[in-house]
Backbone as XML, in Angstrom:
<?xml version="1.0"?>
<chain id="A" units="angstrom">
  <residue number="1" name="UNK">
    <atom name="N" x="-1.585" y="35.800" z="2.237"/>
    <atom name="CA" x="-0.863" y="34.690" z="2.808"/>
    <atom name="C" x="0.451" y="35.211" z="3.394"/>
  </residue>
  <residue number="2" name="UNK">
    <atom name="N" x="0.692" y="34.537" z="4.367"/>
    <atom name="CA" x="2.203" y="34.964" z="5.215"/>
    <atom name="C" x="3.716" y="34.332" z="4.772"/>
  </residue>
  <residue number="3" name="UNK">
    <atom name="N" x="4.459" y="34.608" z="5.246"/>
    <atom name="CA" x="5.140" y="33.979" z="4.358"/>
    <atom name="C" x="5.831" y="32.999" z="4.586"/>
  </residue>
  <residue number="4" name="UNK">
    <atom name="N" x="5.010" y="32.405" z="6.528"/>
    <atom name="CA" x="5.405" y="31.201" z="6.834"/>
    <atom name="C" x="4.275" y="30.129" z="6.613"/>
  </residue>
  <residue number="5" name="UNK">
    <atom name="N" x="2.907" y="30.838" z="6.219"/>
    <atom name="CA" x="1.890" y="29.825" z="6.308"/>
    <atom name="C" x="2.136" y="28.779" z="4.837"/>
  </residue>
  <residue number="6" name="UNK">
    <atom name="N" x="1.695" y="27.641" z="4.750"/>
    <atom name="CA" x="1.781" y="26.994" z="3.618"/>
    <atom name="C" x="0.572" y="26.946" z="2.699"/>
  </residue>
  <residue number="7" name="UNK">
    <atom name="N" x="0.939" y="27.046" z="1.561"/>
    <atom name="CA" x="0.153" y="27.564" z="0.626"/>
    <atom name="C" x="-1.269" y="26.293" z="0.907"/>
  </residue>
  <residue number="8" name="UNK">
    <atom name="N" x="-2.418" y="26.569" z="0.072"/>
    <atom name="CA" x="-3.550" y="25.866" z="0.530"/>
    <atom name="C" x="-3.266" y="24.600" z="-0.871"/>
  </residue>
  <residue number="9" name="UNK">
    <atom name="N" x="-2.761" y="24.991" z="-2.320"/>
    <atom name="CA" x="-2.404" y="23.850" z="-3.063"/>
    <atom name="C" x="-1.333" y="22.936" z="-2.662"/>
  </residue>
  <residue number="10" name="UNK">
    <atom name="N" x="-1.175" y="22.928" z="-1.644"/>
    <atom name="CA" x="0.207" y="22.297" z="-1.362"/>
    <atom name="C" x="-0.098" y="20.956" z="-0.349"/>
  </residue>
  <residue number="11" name="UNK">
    <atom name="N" x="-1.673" y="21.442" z="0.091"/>
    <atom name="CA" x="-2.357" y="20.000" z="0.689"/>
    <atom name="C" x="-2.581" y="19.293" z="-0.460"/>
  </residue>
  <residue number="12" name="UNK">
    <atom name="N" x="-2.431" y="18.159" z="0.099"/>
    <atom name="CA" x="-3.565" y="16.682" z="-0.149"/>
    <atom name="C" x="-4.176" y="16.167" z="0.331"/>
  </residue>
  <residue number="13" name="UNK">
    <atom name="N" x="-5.033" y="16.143" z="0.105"/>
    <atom name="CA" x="-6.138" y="15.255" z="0.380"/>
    <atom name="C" x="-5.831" y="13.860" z="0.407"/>
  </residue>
  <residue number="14" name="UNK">
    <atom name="N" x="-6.611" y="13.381" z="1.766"/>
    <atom name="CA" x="-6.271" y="12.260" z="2.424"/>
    <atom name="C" x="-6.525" y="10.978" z="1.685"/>
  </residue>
  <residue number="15" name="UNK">
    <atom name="N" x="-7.717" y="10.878" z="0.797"/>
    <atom name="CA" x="-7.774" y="9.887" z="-0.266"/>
    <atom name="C" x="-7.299" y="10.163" z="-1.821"/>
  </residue>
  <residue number="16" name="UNK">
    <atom name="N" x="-6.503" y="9.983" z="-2.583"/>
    <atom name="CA" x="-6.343" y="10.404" z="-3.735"/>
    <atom name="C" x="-6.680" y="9.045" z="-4.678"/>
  </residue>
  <residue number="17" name="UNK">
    <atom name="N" x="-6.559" y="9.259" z="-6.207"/>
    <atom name="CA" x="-6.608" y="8.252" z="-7.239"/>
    <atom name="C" x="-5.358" y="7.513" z="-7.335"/>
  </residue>
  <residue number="18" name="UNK">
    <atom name="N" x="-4.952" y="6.828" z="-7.088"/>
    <atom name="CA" x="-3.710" y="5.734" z="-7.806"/>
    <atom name="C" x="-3.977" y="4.948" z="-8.922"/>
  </residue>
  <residue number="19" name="UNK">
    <atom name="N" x="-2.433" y="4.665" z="-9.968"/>
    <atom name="CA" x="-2.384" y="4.074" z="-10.897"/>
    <atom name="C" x="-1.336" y="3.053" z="-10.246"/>
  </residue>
  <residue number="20" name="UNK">
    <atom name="N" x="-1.472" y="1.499" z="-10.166"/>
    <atom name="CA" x="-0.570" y="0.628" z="-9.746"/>
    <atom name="C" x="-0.321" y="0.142" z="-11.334"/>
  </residue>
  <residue number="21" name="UNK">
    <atom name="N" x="0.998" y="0.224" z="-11.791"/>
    <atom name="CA" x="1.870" y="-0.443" z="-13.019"/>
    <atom name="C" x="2.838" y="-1.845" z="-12.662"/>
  </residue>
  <residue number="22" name="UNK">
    <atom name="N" x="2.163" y="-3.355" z="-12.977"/>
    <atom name="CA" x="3.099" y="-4.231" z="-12.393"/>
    <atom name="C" x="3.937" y="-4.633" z="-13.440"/>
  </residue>
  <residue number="23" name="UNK">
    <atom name="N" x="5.328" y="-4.835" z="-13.425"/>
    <atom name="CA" x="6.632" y="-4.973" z="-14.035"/>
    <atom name="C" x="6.888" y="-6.544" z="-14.210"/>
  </residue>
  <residue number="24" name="UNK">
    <atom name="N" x="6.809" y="-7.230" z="-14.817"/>
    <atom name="CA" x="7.071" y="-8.777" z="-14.420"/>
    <atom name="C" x="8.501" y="-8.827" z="-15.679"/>
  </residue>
  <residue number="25" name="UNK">
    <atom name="N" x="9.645" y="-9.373" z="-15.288"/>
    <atom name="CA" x="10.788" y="-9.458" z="-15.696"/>
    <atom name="C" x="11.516" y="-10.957" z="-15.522"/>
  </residue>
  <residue number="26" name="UNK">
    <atom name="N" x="12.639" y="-11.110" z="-16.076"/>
    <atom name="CA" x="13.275" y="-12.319" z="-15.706"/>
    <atom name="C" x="14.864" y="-11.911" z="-15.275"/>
  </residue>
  <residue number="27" name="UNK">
    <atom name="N" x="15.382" y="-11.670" z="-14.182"/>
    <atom name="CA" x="16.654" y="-10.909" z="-14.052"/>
    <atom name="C" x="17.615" y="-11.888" z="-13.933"/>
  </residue>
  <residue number="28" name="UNK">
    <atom name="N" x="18.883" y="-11.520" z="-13.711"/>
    <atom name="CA" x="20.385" y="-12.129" z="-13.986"/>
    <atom name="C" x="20.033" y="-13.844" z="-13.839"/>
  </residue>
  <residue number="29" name="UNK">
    <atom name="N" x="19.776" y="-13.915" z="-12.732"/>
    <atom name="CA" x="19.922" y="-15.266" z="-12.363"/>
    <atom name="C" x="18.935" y="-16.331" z="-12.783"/>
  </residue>
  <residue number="30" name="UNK">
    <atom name="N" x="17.694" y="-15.772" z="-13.771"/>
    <atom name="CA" x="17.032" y="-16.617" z="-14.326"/>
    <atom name="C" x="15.632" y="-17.022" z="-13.419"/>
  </residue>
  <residue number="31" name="UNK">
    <atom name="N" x="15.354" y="-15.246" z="-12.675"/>
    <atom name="CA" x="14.441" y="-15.911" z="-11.730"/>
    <atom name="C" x="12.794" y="-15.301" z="-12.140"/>
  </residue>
  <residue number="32" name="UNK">
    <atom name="N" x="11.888" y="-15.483" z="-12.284"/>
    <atom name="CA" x="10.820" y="-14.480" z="-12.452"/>
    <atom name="C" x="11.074" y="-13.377" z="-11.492"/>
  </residue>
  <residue number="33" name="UNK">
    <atom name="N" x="10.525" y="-12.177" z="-11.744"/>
    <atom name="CA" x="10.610" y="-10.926" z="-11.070"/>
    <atom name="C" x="9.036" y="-10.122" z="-11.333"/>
  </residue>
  <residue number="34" name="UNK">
    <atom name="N" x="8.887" y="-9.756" z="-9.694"/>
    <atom name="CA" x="7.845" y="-8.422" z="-10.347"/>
    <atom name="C" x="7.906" y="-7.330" z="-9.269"/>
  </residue>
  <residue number="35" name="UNK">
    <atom name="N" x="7.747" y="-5.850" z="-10.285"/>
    <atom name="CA" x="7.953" y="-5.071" z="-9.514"/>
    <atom name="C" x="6.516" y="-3.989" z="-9.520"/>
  </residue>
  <residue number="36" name="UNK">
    <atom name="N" x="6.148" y="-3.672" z="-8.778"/>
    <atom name="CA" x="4.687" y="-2.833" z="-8.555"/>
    <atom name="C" x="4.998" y="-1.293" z="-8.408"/>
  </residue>
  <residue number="37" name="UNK">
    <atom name="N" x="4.806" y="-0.467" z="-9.815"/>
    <atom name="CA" x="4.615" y="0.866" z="-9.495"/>
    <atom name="C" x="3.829" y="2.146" z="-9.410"/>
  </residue>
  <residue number="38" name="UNK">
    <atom name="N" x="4.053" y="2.730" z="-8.391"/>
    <atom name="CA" x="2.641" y="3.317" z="-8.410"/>
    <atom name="C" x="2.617" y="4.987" z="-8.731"/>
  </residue>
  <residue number="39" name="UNK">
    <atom name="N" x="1.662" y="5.772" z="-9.259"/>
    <atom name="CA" x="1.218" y="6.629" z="-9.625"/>
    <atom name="C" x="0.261" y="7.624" z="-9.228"/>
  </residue>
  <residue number="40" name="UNK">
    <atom name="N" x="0.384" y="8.845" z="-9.283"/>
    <atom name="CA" x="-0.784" y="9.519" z="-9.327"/>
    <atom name="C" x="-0.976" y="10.844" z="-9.749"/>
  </residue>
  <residue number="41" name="UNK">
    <atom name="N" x="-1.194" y="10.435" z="-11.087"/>
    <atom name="CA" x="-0.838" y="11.301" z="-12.478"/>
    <atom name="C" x="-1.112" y="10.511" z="-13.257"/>
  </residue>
  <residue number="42" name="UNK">
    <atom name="N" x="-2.123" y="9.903" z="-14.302"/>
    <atom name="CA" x="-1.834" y="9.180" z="-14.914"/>
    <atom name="C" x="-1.560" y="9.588" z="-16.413"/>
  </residue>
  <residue number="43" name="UNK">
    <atom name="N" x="-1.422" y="10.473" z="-16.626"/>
    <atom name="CA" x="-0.065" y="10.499" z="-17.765"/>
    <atom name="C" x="0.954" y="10.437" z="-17.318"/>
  </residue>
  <residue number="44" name="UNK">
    <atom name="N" x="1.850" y="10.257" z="-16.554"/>
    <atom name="CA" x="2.930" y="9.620" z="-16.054"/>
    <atom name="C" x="2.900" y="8.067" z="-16.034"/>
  </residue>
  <residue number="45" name="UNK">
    <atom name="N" x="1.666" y="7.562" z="-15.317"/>
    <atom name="CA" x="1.135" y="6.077" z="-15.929"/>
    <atom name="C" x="1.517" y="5.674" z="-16.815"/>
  </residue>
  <residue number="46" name="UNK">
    <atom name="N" x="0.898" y="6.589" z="-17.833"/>
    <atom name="CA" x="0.695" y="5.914" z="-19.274"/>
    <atom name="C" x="1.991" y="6.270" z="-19.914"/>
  </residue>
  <residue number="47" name="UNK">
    <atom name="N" x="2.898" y="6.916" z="-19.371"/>
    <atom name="CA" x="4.126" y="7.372" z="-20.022"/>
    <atom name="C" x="5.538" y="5.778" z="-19.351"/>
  </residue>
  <residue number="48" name="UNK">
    <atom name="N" x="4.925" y="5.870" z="-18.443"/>
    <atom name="CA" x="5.677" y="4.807" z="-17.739"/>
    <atom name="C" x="5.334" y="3.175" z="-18.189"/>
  </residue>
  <residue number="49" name="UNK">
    <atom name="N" x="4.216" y="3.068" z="-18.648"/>
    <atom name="CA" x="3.407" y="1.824" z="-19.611"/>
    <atom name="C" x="4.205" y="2.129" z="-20.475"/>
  </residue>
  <residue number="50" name="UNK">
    <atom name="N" x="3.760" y="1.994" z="-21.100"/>
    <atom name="CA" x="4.072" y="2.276" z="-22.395"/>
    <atom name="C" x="5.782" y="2.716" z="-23.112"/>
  </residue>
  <residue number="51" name="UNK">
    <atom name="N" x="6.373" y="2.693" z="-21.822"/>
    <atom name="CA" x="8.014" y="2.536" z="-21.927"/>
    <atom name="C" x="8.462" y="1.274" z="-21.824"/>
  </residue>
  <residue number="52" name="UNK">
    <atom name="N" x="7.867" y="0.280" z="-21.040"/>
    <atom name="CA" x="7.670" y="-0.573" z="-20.310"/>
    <atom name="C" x="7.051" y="-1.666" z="-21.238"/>
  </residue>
  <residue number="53" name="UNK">
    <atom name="N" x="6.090" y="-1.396" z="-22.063"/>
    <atom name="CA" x="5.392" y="-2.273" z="-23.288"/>
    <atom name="C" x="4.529" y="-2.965" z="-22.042"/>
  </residue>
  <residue number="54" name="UNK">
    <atom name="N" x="3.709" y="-2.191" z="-21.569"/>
    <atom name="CA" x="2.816" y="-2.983" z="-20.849"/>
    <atom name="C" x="1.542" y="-2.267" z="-21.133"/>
  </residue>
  <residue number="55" name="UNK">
    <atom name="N" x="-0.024" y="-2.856" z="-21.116"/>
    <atom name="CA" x="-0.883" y="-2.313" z="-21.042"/>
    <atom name="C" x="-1.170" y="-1.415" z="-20.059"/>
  </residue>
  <residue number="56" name="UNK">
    <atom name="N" x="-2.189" y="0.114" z="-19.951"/>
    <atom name="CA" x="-2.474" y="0.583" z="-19.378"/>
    <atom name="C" x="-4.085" y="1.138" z="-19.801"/>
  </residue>
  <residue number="57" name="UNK">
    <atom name="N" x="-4.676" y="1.102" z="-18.696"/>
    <atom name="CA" x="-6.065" y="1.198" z="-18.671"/>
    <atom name="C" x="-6.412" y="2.511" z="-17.778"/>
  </residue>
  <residue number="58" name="UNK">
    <atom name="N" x="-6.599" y="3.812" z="-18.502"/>
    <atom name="CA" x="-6.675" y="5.024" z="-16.964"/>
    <atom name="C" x="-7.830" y="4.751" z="-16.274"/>
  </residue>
  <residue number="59" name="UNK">
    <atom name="N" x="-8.851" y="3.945" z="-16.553"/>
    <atom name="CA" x="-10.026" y="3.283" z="-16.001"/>
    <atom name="C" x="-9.534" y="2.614" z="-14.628"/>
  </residue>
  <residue number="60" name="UNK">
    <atom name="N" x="-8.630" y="2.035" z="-14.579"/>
    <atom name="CA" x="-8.154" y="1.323" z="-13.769"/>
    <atom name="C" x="-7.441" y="1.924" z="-12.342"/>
  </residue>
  <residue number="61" name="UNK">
    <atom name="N" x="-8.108" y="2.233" z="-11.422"/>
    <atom name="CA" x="-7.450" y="3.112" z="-10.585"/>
    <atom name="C" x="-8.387" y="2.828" z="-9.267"/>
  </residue>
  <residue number="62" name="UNK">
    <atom name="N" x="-7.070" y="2.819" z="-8.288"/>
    <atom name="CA" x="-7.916" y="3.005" z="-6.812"/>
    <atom name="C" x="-7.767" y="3.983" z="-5.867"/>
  </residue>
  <residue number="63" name="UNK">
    <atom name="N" x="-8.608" y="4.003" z="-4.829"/>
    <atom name="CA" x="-8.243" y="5.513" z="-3.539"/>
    <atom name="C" x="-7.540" y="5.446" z="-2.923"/>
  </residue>
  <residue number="64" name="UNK">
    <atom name="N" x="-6.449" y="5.659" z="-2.820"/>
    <atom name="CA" x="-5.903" y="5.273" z="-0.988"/>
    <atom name="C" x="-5.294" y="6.389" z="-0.498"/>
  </residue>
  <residue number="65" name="UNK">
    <atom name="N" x="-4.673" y="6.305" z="0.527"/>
    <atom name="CA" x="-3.937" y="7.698" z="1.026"/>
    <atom name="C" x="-2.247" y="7.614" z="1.306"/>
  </residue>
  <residue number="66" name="UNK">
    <atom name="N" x="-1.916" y="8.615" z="1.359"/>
    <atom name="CA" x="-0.082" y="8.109" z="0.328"/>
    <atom name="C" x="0.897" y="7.384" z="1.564"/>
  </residue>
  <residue number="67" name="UNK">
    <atom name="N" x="0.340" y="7.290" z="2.745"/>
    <atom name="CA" x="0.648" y="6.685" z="3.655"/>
    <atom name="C" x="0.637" y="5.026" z="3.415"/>
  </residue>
  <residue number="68" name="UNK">
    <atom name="N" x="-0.510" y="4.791" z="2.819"/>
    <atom name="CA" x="-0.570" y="3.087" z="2.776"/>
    <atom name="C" x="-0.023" y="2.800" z="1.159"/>
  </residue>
  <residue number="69" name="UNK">
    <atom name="N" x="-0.141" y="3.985" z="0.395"/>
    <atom name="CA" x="0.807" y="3.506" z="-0.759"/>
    <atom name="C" x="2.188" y="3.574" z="-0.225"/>
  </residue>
  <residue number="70" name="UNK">
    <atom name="N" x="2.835" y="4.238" z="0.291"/>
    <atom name="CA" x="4.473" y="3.994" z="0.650"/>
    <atom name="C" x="4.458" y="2.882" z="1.209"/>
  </residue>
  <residue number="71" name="UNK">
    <atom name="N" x="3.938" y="2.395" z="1.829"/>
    <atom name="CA" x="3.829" y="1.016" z="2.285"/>
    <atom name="C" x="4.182" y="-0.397" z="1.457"/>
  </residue>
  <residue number="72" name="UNK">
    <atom name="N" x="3.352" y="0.125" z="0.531"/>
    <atom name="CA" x="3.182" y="-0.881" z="-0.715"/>
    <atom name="C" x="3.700" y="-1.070" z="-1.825"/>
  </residue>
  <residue number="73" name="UNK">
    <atom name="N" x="4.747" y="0.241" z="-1.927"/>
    <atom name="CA" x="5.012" y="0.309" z="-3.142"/>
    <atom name="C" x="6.465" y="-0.180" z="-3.544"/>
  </residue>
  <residue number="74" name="UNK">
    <atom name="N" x="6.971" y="-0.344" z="-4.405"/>
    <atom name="CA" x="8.127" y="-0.783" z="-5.003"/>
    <atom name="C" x="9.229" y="0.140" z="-5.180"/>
  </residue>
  <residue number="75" name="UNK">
    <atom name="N" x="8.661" y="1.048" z="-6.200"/>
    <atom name="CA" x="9.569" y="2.112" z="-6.322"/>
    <atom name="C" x="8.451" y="3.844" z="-6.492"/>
  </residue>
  <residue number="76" name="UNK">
    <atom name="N" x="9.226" y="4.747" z="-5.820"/>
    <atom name="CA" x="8.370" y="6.050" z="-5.761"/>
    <atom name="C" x="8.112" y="6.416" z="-6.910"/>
  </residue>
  <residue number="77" name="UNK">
    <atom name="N" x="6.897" y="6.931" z="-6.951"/>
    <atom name="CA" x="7.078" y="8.065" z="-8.484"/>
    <atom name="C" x="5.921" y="8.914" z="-7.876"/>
  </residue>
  <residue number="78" name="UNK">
    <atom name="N" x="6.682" y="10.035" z="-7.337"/>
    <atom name="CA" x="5.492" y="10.878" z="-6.842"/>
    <atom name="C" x="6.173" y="12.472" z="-7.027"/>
  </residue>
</chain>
């Protein structure tokens, strides 16, 4: 390898697994809140559940490509 080419682990692949974690809260002003976060790692998932006191299911996961998750997402965790 050269030492401008980029390494071949350093792709991704255009569809990957996601973990979406939704946050539902009640903040200052007394309003419902929810916040959607997403994953792809799911021991980070389940580390982020489970801080959170929310269920997590690693069963639970969809494909997309990280283009339409930035789209969607709330806050990064990548």
């Amino acid at each position: 390898m050269k030492a401008l080419e980029r390494p071949s682990y350093l792709d991704k692949t255009p569809e990957q697994k996601f973990w979406e974690i939704q946050i539902e809260y009640i903040d200052a002003n007394k309003e419902h809140c929810c916040s959607f976060h997403f994953f792809n790692c799911p021991a980070k998932a389940a580390a982020f559940a489970r801080s959170n006191r929310v269920s997590f299911d690693v069963k639970d996961f969809f494909y997309s490509d990280v283009e339409k998750v930035k789209k969607r997402r709330g806050v990064k965790h990548f």
